[in-house]
N, CA, C and O atoms as a Maestro MAE file, in Angstrom:
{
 s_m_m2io_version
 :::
 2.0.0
}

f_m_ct {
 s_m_title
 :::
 protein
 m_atom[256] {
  # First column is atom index #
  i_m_mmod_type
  r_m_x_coord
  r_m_y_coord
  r_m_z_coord
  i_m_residue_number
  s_m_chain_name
  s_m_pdb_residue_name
  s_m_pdb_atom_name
  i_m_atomic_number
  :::
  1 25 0.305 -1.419 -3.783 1 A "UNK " " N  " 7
  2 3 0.023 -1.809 -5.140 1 A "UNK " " CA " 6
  3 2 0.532 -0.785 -6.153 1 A "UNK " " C  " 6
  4 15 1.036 -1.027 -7.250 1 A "UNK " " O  " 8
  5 25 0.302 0.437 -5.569 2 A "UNK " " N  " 7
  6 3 0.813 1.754 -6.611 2 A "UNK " " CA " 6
  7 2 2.367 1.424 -7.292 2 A "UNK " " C  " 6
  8 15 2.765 1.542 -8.451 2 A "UNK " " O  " 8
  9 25 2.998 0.997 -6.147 3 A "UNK " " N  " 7
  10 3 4.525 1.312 -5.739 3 A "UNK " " CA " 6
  11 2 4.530 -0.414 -7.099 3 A "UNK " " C  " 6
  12 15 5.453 -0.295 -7.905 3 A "UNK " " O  " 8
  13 25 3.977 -1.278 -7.238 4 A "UNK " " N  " 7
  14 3 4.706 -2.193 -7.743 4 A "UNK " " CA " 6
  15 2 4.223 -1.772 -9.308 4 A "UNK " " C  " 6
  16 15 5.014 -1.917 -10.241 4 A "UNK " " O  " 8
  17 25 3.022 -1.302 -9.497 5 A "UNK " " N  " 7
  18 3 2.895 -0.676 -10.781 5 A "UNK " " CA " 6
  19 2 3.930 0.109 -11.137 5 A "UNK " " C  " 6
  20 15 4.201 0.225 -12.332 5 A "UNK " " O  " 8
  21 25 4.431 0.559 -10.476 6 A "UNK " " N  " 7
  22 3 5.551 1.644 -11.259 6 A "UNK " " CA " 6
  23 2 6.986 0.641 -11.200 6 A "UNK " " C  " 6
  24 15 7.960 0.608 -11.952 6 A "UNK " " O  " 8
  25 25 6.719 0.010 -10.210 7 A "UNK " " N  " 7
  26 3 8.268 -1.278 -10.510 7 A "UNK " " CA " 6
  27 2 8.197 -2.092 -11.510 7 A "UNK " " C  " 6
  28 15 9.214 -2.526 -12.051 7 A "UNK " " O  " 8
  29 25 6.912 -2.427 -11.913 8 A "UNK " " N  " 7
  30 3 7.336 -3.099 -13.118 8 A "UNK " " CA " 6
  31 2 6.282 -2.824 -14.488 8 A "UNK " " C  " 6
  32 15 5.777 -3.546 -15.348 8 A "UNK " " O  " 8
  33 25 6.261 -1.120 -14.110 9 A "UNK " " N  " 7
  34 3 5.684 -0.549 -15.456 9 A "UNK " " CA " 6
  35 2 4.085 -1.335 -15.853 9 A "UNK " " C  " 6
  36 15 3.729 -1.573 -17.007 9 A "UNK " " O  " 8
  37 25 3.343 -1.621 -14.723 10 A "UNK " " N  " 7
  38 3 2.310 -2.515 -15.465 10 A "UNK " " CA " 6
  39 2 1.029 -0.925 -14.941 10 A "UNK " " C  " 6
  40 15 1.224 0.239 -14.591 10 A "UNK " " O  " 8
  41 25 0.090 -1.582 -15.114 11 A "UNK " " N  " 7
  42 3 -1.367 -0.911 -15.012 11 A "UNK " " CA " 6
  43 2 -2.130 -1.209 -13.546 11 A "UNK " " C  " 6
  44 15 -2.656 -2.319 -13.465 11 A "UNK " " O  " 8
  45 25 -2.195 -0.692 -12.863 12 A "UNK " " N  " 7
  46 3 -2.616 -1.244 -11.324 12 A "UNK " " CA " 6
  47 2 -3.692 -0.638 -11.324 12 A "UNK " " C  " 6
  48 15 -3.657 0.567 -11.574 12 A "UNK " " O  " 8
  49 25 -5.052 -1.324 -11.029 13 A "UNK " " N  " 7
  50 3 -6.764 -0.936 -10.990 13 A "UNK " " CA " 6
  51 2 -6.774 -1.027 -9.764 13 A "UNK " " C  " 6
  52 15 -6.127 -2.016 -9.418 13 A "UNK " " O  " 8
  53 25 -7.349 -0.274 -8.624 14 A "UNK " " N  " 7
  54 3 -8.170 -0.932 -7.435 14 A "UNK " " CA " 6
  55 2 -9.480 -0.458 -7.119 14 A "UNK " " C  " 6
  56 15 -9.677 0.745 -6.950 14 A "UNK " " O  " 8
  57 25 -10.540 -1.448 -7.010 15 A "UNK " " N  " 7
  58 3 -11.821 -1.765 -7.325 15 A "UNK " " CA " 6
  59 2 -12.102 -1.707 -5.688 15 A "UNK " " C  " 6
  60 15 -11.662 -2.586 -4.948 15 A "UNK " " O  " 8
  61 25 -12.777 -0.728 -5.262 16 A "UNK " " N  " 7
  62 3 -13.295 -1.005 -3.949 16 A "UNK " " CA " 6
  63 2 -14.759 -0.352 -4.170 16 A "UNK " " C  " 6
  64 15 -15.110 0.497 -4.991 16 A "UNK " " O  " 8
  65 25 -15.431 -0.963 -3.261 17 A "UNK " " N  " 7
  66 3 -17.319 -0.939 -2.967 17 A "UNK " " CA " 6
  67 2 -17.501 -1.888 -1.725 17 A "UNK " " C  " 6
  68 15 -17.043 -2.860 -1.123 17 A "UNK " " O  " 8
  69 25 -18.649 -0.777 -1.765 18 A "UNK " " N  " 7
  70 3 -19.288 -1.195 0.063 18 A "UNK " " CA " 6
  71 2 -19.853 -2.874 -0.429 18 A "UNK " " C  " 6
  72 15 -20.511 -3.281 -1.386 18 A "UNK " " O  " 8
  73 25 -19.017 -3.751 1.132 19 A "UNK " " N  " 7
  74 3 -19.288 -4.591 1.239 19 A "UNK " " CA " 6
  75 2 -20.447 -5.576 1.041 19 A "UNK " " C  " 6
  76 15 -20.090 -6.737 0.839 19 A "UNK " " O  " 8
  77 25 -22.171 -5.264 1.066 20 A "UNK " " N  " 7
  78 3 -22.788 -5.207 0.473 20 A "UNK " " CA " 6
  79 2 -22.717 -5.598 -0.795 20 A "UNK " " C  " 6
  80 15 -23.260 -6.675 -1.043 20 A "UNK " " O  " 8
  81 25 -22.106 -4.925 -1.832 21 A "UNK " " N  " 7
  82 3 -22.278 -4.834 -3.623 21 A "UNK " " CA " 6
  83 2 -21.837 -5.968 -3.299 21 A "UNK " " C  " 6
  84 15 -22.541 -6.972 -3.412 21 A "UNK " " O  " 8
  85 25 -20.440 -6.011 -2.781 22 A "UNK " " N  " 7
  86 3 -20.083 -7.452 -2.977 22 A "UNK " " CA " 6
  87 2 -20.807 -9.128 -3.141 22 A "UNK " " C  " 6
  88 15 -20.675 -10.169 -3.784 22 A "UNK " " O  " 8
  89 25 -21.626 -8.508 -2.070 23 A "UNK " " N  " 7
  90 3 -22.388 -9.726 -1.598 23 A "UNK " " CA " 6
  91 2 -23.994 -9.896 -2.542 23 A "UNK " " C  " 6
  92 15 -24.965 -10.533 -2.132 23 A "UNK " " O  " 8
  93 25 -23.936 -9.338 -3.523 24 A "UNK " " N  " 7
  94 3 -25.403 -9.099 -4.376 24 A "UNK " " CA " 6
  95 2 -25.223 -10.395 -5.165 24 A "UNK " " C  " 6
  96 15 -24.167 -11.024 -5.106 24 A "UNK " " O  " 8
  97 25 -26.254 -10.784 -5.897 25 A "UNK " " N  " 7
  98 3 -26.887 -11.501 -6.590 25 A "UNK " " CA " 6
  99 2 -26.090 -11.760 -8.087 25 A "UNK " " C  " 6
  100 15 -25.671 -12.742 -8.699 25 A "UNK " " O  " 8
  101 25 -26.153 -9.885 -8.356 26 A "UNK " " N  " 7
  102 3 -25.279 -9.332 -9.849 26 A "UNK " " CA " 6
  103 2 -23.965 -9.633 -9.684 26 A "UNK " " C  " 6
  104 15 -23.363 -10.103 -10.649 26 A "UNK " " O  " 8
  105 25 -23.409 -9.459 -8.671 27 A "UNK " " N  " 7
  106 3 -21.650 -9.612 -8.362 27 A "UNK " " CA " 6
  107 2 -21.599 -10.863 -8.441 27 A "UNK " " C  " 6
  108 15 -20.903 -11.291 -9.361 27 A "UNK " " O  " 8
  109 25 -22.139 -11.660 -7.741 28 A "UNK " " N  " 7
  110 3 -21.732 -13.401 -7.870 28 A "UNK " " CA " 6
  111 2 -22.050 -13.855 -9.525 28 A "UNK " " C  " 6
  112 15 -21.355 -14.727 -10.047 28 A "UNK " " O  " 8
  113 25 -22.647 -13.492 -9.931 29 A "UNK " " N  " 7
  114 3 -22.966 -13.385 -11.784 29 A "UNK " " CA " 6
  115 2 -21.847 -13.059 -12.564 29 A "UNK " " C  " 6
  116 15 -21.606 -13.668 -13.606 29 A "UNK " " O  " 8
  117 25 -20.964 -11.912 -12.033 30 A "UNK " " N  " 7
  118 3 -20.145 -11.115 -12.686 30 A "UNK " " CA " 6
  119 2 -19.310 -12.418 -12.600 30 A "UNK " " C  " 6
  120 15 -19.379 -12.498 -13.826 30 A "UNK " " O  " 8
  121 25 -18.632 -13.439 -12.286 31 A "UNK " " N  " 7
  122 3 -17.413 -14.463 -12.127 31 A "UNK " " CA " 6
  123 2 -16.489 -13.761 -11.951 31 A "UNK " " C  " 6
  124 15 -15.374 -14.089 -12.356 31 A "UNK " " O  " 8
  125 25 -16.698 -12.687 -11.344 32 A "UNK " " N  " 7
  126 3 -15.547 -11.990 -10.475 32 A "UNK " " CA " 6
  127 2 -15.151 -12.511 -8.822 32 A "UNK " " C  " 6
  128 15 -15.958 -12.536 -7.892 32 A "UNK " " O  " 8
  129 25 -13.729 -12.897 -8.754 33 A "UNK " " N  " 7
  130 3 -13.578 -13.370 -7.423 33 A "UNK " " CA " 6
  131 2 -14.321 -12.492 -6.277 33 A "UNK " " C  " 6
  132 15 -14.739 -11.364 -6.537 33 A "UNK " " O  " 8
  133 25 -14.481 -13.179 -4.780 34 A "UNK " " N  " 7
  134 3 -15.004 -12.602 -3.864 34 A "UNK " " CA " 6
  135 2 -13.355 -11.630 -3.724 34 A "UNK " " C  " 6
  136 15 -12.181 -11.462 -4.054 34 A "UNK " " O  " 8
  137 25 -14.422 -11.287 -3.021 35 A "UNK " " N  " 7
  138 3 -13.246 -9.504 -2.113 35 A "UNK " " CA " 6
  139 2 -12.939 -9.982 -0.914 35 A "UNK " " C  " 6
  140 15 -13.813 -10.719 -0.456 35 A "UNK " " O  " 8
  141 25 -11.772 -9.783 -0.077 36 A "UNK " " N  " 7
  142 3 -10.385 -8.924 -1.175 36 A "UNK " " CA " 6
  143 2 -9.751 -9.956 -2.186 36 A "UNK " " C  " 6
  144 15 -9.463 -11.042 -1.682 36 A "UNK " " O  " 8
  145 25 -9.528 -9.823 -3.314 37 A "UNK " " N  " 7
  146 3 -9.190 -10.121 -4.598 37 A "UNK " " CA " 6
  147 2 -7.976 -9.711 -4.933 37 A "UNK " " C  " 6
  148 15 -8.045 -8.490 -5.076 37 A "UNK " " O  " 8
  149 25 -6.499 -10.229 -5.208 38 A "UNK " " N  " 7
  150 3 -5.620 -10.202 -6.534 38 A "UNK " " CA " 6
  151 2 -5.917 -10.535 -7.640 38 A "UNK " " C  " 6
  152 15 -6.351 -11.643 -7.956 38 A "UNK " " O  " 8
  153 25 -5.754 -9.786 -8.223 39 A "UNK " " N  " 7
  154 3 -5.906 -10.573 -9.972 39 A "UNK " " CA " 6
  155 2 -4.953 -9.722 -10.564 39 A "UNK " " C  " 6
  156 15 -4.729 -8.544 -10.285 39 A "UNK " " O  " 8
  157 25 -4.187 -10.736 -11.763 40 A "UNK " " N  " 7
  158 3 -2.950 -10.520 -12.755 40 A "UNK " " CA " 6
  159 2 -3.237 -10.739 -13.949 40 A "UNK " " C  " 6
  160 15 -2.928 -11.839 -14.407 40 A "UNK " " O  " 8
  161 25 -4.034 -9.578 -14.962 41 A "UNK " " N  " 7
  162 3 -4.643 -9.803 -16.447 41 A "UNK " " CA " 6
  163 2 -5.768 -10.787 -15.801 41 A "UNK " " C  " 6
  164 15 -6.044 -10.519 -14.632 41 A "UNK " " O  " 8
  165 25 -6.195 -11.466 -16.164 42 A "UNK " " N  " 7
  166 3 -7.721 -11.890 -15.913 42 A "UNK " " CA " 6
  167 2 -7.543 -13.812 -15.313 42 A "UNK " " C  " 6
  168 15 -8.364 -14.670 -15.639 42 A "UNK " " O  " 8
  169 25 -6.353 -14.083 -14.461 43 A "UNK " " N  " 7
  170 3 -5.765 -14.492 -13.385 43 A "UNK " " CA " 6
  171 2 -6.029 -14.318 -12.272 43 A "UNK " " C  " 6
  172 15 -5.745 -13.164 -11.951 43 A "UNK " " O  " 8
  173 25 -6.718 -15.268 -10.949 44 A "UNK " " N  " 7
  174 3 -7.179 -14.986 -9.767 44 A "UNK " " CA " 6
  175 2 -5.775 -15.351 -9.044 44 A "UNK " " C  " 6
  176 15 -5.362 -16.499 -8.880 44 A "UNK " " O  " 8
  177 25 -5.180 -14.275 -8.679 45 A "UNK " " N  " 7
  178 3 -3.727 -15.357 -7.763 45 A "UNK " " CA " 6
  179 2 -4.581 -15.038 -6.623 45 A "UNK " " C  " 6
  180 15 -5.140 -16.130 -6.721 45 A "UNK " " O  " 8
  181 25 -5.276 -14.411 -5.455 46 A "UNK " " N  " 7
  182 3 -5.778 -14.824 -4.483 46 A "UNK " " CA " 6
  183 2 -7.162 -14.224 -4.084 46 A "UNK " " C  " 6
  184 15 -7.427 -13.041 -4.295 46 A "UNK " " O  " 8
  185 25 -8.123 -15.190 -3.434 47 A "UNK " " N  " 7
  186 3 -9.184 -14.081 -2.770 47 A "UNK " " CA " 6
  187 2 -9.934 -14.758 -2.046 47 A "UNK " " C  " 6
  188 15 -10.266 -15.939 -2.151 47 A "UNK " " O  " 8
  189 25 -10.327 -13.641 -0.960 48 A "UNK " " N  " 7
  190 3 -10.860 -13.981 0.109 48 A "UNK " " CA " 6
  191 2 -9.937 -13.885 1.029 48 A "UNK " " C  " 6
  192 15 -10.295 -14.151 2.176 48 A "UNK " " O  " 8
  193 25 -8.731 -13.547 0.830 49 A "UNK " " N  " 7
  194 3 -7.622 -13.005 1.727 49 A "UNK " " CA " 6
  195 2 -6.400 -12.389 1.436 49 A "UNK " " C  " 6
  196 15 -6.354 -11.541 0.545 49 A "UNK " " O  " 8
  197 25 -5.377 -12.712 2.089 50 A "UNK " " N  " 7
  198 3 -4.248 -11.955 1.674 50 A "UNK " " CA " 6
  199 2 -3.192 -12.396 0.896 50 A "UNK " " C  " 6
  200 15 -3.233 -13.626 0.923 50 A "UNK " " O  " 8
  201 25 -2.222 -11.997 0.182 51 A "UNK " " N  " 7
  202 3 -1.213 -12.462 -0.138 51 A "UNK " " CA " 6
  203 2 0.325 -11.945 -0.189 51 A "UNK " " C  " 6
  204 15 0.694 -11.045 -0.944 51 A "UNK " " O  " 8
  205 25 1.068 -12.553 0.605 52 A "UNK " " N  " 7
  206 3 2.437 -11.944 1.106 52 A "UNK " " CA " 6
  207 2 2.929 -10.826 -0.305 52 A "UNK " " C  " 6
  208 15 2.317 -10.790 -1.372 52 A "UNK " " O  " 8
  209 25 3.833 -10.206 -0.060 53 A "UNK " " N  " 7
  210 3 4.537 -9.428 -1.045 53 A "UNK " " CA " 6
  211 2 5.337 -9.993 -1.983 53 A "UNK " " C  " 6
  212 15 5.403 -9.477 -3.099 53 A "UNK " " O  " 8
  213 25 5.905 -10.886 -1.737 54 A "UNK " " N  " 7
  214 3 7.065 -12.002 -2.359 54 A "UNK " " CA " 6
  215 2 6.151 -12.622 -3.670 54 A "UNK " " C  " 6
  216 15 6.311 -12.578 -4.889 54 A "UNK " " O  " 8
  217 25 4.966 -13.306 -2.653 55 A "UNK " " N  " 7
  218 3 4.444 -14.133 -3.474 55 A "UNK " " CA " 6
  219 2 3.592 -13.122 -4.655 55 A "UNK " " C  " 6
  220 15 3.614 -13.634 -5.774 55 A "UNK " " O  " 8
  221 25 3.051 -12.140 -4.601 56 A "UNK " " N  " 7
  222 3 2.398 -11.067 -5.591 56 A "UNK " " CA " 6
  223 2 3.641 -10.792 -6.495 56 A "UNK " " C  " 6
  224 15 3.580 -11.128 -7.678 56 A "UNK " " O  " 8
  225 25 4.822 -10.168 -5.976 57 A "UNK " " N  " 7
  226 3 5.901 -10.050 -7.064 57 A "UNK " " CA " 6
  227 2 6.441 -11.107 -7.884 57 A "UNK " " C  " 6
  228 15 6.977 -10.806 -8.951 57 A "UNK " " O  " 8
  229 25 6.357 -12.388 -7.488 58 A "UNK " " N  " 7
  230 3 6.470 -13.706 -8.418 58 A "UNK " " CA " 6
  231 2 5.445 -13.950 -9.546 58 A "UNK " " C  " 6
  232 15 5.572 -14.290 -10.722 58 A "UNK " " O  " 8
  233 25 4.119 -13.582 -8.574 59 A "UNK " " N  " 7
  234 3 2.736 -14.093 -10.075 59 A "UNK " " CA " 6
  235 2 2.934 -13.057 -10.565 59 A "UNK " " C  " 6
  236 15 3.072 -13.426 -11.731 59 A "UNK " " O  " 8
  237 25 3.094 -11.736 -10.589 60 A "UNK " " N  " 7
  238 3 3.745 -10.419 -11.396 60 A "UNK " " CA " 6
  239 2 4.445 -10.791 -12.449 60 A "UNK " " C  " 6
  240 15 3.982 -10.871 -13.587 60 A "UNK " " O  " 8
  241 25 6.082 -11.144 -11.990 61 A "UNK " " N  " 7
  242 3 6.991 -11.547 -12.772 61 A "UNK " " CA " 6
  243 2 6.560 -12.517 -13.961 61 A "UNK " " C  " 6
  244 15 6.730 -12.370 -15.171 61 A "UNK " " O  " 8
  245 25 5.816 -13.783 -13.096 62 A "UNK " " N  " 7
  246 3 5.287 -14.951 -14.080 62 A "UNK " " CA " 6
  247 2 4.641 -14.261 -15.179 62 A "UNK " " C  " 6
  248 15 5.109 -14.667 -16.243 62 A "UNK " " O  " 8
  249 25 3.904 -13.528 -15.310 63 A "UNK " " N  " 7
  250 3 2.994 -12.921 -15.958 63 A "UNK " " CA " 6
  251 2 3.916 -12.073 -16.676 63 A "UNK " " C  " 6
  252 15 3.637 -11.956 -17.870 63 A "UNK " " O  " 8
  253 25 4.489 -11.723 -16.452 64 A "UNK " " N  " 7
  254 3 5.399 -10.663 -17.577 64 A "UNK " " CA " 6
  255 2 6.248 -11.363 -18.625 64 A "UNK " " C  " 6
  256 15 6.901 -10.702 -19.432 64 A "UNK " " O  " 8
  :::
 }
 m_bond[255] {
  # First column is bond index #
  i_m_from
  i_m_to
  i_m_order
  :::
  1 1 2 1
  2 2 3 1
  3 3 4 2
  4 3 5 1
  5 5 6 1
  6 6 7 1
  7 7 8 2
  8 7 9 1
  9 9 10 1
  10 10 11 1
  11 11 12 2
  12 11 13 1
  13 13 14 1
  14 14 15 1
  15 15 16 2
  16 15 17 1
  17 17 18 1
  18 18 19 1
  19 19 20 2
  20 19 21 1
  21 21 22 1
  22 22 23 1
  23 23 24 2
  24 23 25 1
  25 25 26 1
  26 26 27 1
  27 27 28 2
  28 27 29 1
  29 29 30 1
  30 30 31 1
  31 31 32 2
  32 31 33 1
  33 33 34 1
  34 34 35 1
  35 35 36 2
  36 35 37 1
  37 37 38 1
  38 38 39 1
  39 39 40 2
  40 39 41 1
  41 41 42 1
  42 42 43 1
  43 43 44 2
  44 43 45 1
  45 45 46 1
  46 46 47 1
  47 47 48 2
  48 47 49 1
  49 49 50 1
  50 50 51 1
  51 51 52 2
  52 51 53 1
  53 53 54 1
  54 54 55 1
  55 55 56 2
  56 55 57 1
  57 57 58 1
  58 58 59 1
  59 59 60 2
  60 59 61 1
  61 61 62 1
  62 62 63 1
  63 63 64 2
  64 63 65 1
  65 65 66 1
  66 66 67 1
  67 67 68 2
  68 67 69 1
  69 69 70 1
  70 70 71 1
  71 71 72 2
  72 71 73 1
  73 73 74 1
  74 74 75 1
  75 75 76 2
  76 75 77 1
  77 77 78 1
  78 78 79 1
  79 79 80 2
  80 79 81 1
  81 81 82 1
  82 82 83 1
  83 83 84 2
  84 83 85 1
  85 85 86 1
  86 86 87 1
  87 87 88 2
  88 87 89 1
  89 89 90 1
  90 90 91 1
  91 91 92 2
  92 91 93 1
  93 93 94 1
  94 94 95 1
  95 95 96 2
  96 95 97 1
  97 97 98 1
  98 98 99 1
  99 99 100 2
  100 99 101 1
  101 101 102 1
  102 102 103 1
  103 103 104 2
  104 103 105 1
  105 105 106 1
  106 106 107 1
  107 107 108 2
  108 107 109 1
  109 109 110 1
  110 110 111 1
  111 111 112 2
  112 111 113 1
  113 113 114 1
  114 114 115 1
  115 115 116 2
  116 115 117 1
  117 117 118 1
  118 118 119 1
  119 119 120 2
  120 119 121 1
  121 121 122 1
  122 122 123 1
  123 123 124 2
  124 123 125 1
  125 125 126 1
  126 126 127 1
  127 127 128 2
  128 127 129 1
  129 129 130 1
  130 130 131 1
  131 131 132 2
  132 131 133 1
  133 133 134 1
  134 134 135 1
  135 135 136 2
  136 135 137 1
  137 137 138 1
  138 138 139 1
  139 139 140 2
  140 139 141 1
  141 141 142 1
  142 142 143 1
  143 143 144 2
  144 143 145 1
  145 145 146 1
  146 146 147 1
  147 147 148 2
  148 147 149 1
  149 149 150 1
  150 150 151 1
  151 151 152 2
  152 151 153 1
  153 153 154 1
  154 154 155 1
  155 155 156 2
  156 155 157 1
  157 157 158 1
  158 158 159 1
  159 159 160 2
  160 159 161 1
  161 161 162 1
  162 162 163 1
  163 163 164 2
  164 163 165 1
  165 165 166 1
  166 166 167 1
  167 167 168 2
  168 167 169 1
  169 169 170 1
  170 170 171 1
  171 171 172 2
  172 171 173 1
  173 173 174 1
  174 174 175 1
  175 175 176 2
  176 175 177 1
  177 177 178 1
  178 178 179 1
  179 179 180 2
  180 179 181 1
  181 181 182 1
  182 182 183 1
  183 183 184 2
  184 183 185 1
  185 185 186 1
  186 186 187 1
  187 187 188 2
  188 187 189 1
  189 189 190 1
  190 190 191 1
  191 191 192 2
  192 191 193 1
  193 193 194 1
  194 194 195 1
  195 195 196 2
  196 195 197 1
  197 197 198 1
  198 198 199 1
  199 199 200 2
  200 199 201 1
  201 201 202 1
  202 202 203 1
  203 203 204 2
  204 203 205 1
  205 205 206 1
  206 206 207 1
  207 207 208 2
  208 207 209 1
  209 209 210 1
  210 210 211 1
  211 211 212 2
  212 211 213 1
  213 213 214 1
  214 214 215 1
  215 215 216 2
  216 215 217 1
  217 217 218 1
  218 218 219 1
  219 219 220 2
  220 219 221 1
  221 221 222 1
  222 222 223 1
  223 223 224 2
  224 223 225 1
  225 225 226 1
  226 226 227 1
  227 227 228 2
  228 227 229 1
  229 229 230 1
  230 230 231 1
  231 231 232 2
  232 231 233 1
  233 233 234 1
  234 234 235 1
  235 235 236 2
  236 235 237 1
  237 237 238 1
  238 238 239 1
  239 239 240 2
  240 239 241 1
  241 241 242 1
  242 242 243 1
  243 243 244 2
  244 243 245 1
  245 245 246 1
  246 246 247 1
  247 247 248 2
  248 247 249 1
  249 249 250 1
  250 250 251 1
  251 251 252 2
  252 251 253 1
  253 253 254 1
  254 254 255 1
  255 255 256 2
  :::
 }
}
């Protein structure tokens, strides 16, 4: 994720917490996707699993 922040100059956050938080009461409140999570500006491109490299550098691009 580091490596594509600097490819295309954007801002890369990564949000990690014990599995648990995830699963609280407050987190499902927050309308924050489940974990593991992509998100592009406030865009869910995937969660609850993975997403190839190709396809992250496209919703990237889209977004730019």
């Amino acid at each position: 994720m580091p490596r594509l922040g600097e490819q295309f100059d954007i801002e890369v956050e990564v949000v990690s917490k014990p599995r648990q938080e995830y699963q609280t009461d407050a987190y499902t409140r927050s309308g924050l996707p489940k974990a593991p999570a992509i998100m592009v500006d406030n865009s869910v491109i995937v969660a609850g699993g993975d997403i190839d490299e190709t396809n992250l550098i496209r919703a990237i691009q889209e977004h730019l």
